[in-house]
N, C-alpha and C positions, 0 to 999 in steps of 0.2 A: 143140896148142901153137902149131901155126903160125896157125891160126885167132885163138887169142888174142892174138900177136903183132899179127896185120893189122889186129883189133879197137881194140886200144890204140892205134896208130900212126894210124888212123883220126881216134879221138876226140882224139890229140894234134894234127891237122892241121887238124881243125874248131874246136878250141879254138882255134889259131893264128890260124886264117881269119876269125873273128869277127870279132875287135878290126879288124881290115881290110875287115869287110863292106863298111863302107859307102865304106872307097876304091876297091875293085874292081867291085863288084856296082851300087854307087850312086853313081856317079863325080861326078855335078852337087851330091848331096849332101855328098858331103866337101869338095869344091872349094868350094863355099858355105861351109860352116862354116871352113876354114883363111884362105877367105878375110876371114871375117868376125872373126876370132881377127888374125889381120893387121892387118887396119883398125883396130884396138881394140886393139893391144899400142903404136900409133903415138899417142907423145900428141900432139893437134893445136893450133895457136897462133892467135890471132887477128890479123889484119892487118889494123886500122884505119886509114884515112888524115885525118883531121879534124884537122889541126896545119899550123902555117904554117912550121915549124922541120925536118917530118920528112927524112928520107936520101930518096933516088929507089928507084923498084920495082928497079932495080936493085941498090943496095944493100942496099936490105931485105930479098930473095929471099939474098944474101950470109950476109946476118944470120942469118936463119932457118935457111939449114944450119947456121951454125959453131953454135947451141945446141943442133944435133941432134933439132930436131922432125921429127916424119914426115910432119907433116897441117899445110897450112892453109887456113885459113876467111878466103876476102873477102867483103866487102860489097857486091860488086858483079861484074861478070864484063870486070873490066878489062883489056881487050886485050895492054899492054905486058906485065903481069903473067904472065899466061896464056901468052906467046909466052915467055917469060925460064924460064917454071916447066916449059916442055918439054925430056923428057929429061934429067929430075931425077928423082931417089927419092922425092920429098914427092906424096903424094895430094894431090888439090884441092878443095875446095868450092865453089862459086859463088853469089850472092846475084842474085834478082830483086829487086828496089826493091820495096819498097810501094805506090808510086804506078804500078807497070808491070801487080801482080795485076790489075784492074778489065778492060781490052785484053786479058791471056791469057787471064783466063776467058769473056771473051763471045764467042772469035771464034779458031777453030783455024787459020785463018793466019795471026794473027800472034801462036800459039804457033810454028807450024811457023817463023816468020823469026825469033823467039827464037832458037829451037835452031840455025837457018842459022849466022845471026851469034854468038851467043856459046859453044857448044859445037865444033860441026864442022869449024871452020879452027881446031881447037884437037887436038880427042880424034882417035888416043889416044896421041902422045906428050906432052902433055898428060895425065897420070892424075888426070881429073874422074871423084870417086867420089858426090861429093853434092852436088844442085843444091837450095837450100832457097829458097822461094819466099816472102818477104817475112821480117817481124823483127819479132819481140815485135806483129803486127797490134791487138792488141786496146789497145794504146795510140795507136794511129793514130786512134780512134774515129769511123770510119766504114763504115755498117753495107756501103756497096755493096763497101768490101773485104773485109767476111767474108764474105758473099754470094758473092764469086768466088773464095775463097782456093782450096778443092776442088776447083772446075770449074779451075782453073788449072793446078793440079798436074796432073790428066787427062789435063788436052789437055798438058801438055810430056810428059806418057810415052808421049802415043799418038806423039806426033814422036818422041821416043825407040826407038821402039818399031820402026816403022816403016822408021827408018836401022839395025835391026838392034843398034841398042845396048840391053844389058839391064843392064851394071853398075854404072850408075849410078841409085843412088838417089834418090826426091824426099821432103820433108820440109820443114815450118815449123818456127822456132822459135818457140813460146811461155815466156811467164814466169809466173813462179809464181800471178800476180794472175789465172789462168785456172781457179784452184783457189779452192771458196767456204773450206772448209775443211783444215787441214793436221796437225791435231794431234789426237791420236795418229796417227800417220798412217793406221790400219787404219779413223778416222774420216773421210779424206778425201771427198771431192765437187766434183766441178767445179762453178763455178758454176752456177744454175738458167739465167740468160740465154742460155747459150752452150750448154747441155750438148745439146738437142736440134739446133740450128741449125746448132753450127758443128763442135763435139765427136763426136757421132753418125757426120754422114758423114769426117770427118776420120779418126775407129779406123779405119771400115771402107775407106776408101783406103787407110790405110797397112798393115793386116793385106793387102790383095789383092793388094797390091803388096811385100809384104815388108819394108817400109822402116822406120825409125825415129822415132818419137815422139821429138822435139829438144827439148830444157829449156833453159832458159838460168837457171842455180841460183847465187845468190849468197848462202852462207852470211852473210856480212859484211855484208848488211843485216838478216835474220832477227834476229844476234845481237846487232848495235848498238841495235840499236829499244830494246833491255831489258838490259843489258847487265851488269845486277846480280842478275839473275834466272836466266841462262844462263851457265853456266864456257865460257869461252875456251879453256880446252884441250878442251871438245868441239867445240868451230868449228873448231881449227884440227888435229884429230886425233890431239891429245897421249895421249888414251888414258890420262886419267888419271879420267875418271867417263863412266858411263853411265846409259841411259834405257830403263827397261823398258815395251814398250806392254803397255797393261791386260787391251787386248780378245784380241792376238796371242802376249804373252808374249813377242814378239819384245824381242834387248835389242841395242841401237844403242849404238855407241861414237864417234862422232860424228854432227854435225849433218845432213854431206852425205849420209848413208844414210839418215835419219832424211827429208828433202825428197822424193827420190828414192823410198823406196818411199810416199810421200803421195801421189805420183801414180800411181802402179802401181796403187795401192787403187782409186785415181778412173778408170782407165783400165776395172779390173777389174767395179768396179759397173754398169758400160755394157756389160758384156758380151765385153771384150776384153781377158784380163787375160792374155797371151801376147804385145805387140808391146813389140819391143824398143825399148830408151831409150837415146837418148845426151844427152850434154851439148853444145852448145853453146856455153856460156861459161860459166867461173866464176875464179874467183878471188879476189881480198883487194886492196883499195887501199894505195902503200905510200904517202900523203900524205893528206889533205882537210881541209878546215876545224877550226876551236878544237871545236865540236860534234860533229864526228864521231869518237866515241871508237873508239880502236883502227887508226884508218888511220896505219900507219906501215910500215917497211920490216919488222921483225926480224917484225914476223905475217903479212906477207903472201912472206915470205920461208917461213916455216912454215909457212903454208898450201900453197901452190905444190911445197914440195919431197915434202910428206907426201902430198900430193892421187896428184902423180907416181909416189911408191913404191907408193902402193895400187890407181891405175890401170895400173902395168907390170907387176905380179905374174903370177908364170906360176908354176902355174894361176891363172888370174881370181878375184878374191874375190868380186866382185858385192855386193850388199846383204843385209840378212836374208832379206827378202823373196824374193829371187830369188839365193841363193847359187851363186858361180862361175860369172859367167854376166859375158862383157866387155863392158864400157862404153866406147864410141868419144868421148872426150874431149878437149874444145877451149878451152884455157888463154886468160883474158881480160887484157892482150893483150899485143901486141910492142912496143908503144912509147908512153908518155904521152901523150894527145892534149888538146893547149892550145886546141882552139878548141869543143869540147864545149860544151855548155851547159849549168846547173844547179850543183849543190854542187860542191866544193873534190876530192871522190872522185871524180866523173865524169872527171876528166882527169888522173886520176894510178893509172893501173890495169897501169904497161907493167912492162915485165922489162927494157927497154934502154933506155938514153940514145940521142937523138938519135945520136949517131957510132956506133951499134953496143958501147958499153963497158955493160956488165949493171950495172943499179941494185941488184941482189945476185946471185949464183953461183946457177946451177940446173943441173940437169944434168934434159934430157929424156928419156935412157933410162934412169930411176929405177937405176944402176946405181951409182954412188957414194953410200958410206954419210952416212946423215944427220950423223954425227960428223965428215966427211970437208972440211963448208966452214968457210970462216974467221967466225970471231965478228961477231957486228954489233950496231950501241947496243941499249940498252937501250933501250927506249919509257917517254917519259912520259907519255904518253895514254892507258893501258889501263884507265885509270877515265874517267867523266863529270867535265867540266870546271865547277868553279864559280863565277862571276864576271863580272867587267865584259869587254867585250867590243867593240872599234871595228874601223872599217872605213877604212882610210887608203889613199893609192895608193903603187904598188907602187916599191921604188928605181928611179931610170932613167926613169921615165912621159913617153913622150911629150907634150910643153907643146901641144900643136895638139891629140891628142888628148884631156889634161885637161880644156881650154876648153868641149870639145865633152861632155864629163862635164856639167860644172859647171853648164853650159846646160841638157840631158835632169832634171839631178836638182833645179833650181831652179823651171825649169818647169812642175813634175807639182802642186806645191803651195805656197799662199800662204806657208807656214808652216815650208817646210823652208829654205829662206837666210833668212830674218828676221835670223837674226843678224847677217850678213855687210852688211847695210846700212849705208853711210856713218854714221860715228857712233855705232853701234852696238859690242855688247862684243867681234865676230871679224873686226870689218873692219880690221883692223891684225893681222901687216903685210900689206899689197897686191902682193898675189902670184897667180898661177896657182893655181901649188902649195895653198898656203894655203888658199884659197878653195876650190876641188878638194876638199883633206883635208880641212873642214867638211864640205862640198855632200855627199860621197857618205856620210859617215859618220852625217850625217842624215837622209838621203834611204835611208840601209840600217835605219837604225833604228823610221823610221818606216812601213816598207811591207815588213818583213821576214816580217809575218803571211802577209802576201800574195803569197810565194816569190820576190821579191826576194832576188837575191843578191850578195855583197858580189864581187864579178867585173867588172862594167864591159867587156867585151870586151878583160880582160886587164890591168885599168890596176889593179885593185886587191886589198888583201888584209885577211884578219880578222889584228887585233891582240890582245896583250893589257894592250901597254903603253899608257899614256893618251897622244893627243896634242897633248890641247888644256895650259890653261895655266892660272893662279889667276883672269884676270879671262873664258878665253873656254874653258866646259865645252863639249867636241863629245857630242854624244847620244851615246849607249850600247848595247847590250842585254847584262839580264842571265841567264846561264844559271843 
């Protein structure tokens, strides 16, 4: 009896000791995983500085605690920042420029004076957890930066490496356009150009190294492209339809799973279908242009809060593909950035008004129920817009500025001020303004094939009201 006793109490002590193996017996092991469960329960923010309005790093750093982020992502390894963000709770990320890859990868010191200068007089009251070596590269289109993007990360872990730091991570972001194929996703393929050159050695650094495969996923263009062909409640995780792949049988209940294991597939056809993924950036525009259907607050207020709840879930939910398995995810971004370049979306992507007041409620530790914030409009863009379409400047336009409009868009072609000629049907009345509100709304109409956008460095914006007059029509386009 006593033998059977000891036997029992044995197997109840083993049984116990299991579930703990690998905190006692494999200490580096567990400490890795909680910490990796850590990094990944932290949703992280983006902090762009591309605006002539923004708060100082100072305030921003302010900002970014009161919404309760854990993680943020610069674009750069901006000193103030970095010095402000020690002996805070927020992890750090840090950005090499694109233009700095080409110098780290050819020449290890001055990776090693990288690491001098922008980690070291930092880490580790400073908690720099991931150092991501350039941004979206393959739109830089220059092959001597893909050529070094790998030898770069290298040599910054061998300096890493060397000053005894091993917790931090290195990692690119790419974007989706590094993928030939995405759909179904079990169909994925990195592109043919890149898959050996740049993709190849890129797995096998980041498996050797442990580190993360970085996406930078934005369902909001996916689903605007066609916008009548994909439900909006699977963009924005409404969970009211889903997509079963053909080949996997897997069934996606939104879009951003649906992206996400596309590249998992493409990672996995290379041979490496084991390195973890994170995001990034992603998120939802709450403004952009007459064309851009769906950039408004109340979907990217939806996207943001649903993204959050199903990135803080404990346990992790992961994708189909890789069920409960956490995702370290980085919200696009803190603050509107007005001096962007491109569509009416590229600069309206933030969660806060300049003074730190939230252009909608978010709560970053998915912990407040989604019934929990206050109502916001209704959108009236969540279809494709039909119709006439101008380009006028904006209330307020600086008159020195316009001038210098008027000049650039009259200049480009014989044919775009014609009208504005003495005697002619827009040369009354004689004004800036006037003159301006022709010039750009011709000068947008007529070169808008050609990515031309109705922006001016600020001076202008798409209408939908006419505002020319019975004897002087300003050109148009029509969607």
């Amino acid at each position: 009896m006593a033998l059977l006793a000891f036997f029992l109490f044995t197997i109840l002590v083993f049984s116990s000791s299991c579930s703990s193996a690998t905190r006692f017996h494999y200490p580096h092991r567990y400490m890795q995983r909680k910490a990796m469960l850590d990094l990944a329960s932290k949703i992280g923010i983006n902090y762009g500085r591309q605006g002539n309005n923004l708060p100082s790093p100072y305030q921003s750093i302010n900002f970014i605690k009161s919404i309760k982020a854990g993680h943020v992502k610069l674009y750069d390894a901006d000193p103030e920042s970095l010095t402000l963000l020690s002996h805070t709770n927020l992890y750090v990320t840090i950005t090499v420029p694109n233009h700095q890859i080409i110098s780290l990868g050819s020449n290890q010191t001055t990776a090693e004076d990288w690491v001098k200068t922008n980690i070291l007089p930092y880490y580790p009251q400073t908690q720099i957890r991931f150092v991501l070596v350039g941004n979206e590269i393959l739109s830089a289109e220059n092959r001597n930066i893909t050529a070094n993007l790998v030898p770069a990360m290298r040599k910054i872990v061998t300096s890493l490496r060397a000053h005894g730091i091993h917790n931090i991570k290195v990692g690119t972001p790419l974007a989706m356009d590094s993928l030939r194929s995405t759909f179904p996703p079990s169909n994925s393929t990195f592109r043919e150009d890149i898959a050996g050159e740049l993709m190849l050695p890129l797995m096998k650094f980041l498996n050797g190294t442990n580190s993360y495969f970085f996406i930078n996923l934005q369902p909001y263009f996916r689903w605007s492209r066609n916008p009548m062909n994909t439900s909006l409640d699977f963009a924005l995780f409404q969970g009211n339809s889903t997509y079963t792949d053909p080949h996997t049988g897997l069934v996606y209940h939104n879009l951003l799973d649906q992206m996400l294991d596309s590249v998992i597939y493409a990672m996995t056809k290379l041979g490496y279908p084991h390195i973890r993924i994170a995001i990034s950036e992603t998120g939802w525009p709450n403004f952009g242009d007459i064309d851009e259907t769906g950039a408004n607050i109340l979907n990217a207020a939806t996207y943001n809060r649903n993204l959050i709840k199903k990135m803080t879930a404990n346990p992790p939910i992961g994708t189909p593909a890789r069920p409960g398995l956490p995702i370290p995810t980085f919200v696009f971004s803190l603050f509107n950035e007005n001096q962007k370049s491109g569509s009416g979306t590229q600069r309206h992507w933030g969660l806060l008004h300049p003074d730190g007041t939230p252009i909608y409620d978010i709560d970053f530790t998915g912990q407040k129920p989604l019934t929990g914030f206050n109502p916001l409009p209704k959108p009236t863009n969540n279809v494709p817009y039909k119709g006439q379409v101008w380009c006028v400047p904006v209330e307020g336009a600086n008159e020195t500025e316009l001038e210098e409009a008027l000049r650039l868009a009259c200049g480009q072609s014989n044919t775009t001020c014609a009208a504005l000629a003495p005697g002619r049907e827009c040369y009354e009345p004689v004004s800036i303004y006037w003159h301006a509100s022709y010039a750009v709304s011709s000068y947008w109409a007529q070169f808008r094939t050609q990515d031309v956008r109705c922006y001016f460095n600020g001076l202008a914006h798409e209408t939908t009201i006419n505002p020319g007059n019975d004897r002087c029509k300003f050109p148009s386009v029509t969607l």
